[in-house]
C-alpha positions, 0 to 999 in steps of 0.5 A: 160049682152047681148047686142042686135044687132042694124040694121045699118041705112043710111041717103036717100041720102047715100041710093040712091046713094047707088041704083043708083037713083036720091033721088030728083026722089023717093017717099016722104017716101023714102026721109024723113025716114032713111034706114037701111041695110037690106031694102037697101039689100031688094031695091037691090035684089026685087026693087019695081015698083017706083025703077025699073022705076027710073032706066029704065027711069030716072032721073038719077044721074050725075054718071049714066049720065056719065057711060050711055054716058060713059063719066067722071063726069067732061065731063059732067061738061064741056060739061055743064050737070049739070042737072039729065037726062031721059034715053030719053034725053041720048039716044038723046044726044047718037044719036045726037053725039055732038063733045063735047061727042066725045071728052070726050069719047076718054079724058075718054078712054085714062085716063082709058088705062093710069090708067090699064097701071099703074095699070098693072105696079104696079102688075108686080113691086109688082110681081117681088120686084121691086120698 
């Protein structure tokens, strides 16, 4: 008896995650169907007109918004952007500079040296057998 291979499928939302869109901002067919892992590899490698316009323009996910302004997603959460935003009002909030995205670029630096010296300590720890 041979068993067939079975396509590996993902709900939209694991999907567009997945691709880095916002799932609300997608075509119908793309939110009410399930995904499978080849035609999310397909997305990935020849994304079509509508996926390539959600990643240039937006809306964009709480994640993009945070790496775009380079930020944590809890920046943006005290900053209250709770909201999905268009690479235009990124680029303005960029130029606009506000204190708040200042602060949460330099809070979000200094977690990110903490976390590579940490990370650093434990490679020269494993390294050399120390614990």
């Amino acid at each position: 008896m041979t068993s067939r291979k079975t396509s590996q499928t993902m709900k939209p939302a694991t999907a567009a995650k997945k691709l880095g869109v916002y799932l609300e901002a997608t075509p119908a067919e793309f939110q009410e169907g399930v995904v499978s892992r080849d035609e999310l590899d397909e997305l990935q490698t020849s994304p079509p007109e509508w996926l390539r316009d959600l990643r240039r323009n937006g809306p964009h996910p709480r994640p993009v918004v945070a790496a775009k302004l380079g930020v944590s997603i809890s920046g943006l959460a005290r900053a209250g952007l709770t909201e999905p935003l268009t690479t235009e009002q990124i680029n303005a909030i960029k130029d606009e500079n506000p204190d708040w995205l200042q602060r949460e670029r330099a809070t979000y630096a200094e977690v990110k040296r903490e976390e590579a010296a940490k990370k650093q300590a434990a490679a020269t720890e494993k390294k050399t057998g120390r614990s």
